[in-house]
N, C-alpha and C positions, 0 to 999 in steps of 0.2 A: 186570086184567092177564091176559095170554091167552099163547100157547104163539107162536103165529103170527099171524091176526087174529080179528075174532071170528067170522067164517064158517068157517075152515081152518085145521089146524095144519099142512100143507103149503105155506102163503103166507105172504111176511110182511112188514111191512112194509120199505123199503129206502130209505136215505140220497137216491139219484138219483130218487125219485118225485114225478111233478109234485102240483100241489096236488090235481089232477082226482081221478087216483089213491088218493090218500090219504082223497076222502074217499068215493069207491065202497069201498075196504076198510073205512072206517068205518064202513060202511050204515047211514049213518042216524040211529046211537048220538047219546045227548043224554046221556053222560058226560062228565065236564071233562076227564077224561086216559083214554090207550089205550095201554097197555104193551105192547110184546111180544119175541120175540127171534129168534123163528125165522132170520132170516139171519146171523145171530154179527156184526153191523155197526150198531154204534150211530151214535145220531143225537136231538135231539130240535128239534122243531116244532110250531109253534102253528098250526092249521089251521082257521080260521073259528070260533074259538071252543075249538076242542078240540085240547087238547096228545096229540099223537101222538110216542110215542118208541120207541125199540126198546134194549134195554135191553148189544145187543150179545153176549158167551161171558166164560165163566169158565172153560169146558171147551177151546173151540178156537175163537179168535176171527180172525175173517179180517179183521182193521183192517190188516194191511200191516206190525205191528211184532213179529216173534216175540218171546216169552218177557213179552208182557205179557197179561193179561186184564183185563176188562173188565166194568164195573158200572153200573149208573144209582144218584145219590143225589139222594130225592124228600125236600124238608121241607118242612113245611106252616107258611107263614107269617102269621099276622093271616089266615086264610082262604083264603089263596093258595098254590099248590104250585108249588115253584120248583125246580128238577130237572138237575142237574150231573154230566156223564159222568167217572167216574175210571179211570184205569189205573193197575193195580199189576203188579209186575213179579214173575214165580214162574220156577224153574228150569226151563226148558220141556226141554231135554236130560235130567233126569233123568224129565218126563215120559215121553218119547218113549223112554228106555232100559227103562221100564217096560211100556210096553206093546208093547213089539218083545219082550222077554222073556217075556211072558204065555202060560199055557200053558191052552189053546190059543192062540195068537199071534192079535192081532184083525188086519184087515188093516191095509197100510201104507201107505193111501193117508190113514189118518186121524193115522197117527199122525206120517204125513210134514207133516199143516200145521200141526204144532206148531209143526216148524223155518221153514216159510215164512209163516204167518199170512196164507195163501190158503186158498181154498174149494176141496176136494181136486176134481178132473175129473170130471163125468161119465159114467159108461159109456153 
């Protein structure tokens, strides 16, 4: 399990990535699975052997539905890990009224994708 991938915690793996992709970020690893999360967008895929998933936000997840977040659930069956994305639904308004409140105030570009469950613009 890693932040991003195993080369970067700036990179990470993403839903729309072809197999190629996936598995230059895997460099190589002879792991059965690769967790990560860095893009707040779950997803999970079997990639030549190796289940790549991305575990998605619990903090601010850009799936496209506010006020839910987002988990990977891994069980390990007779040997086999069989790995099922959940969403749970939290009050994401009183998130966002908390940290518009916050003193010193964080900026509002994060705390604005609470309400939209998009990836706030980069400057």
């Amino acid at each position: 399990m890693v932040h991003g991938t195993l080369h970067s915690d700036e990179e990470g793996f993403m839903d729309g990535d072809n197999d190629q992709r996936l598995r230059m970020l895997a460099g190589g690893s002879m792991a059965y699975a690769i967790i990560g999360s860095h893009t707040h967008r779950s997803f999970v895929r079997m990639v030549e052997g190796t289940l790549i998933a991305n575990a998605g936000s619990v903090g601010r997840s850009y799936e496209g539905r506010a006020g839910r977040v987002t988990y990977l659930a891994v069980h390990d069956r007779t040997g086999l890990w069989h790995v099922g994305i959940r969403q749970v639904r939290y009050d994401n308004r009183r998130a966002y009224r908390e940290i518009a409140d916050s003193d010193p105030p964080l900026d509002s570009k994060y705390a604005d994708s609470l309400m939209t469950a998009a990836a706030p613009a980069l400057d």
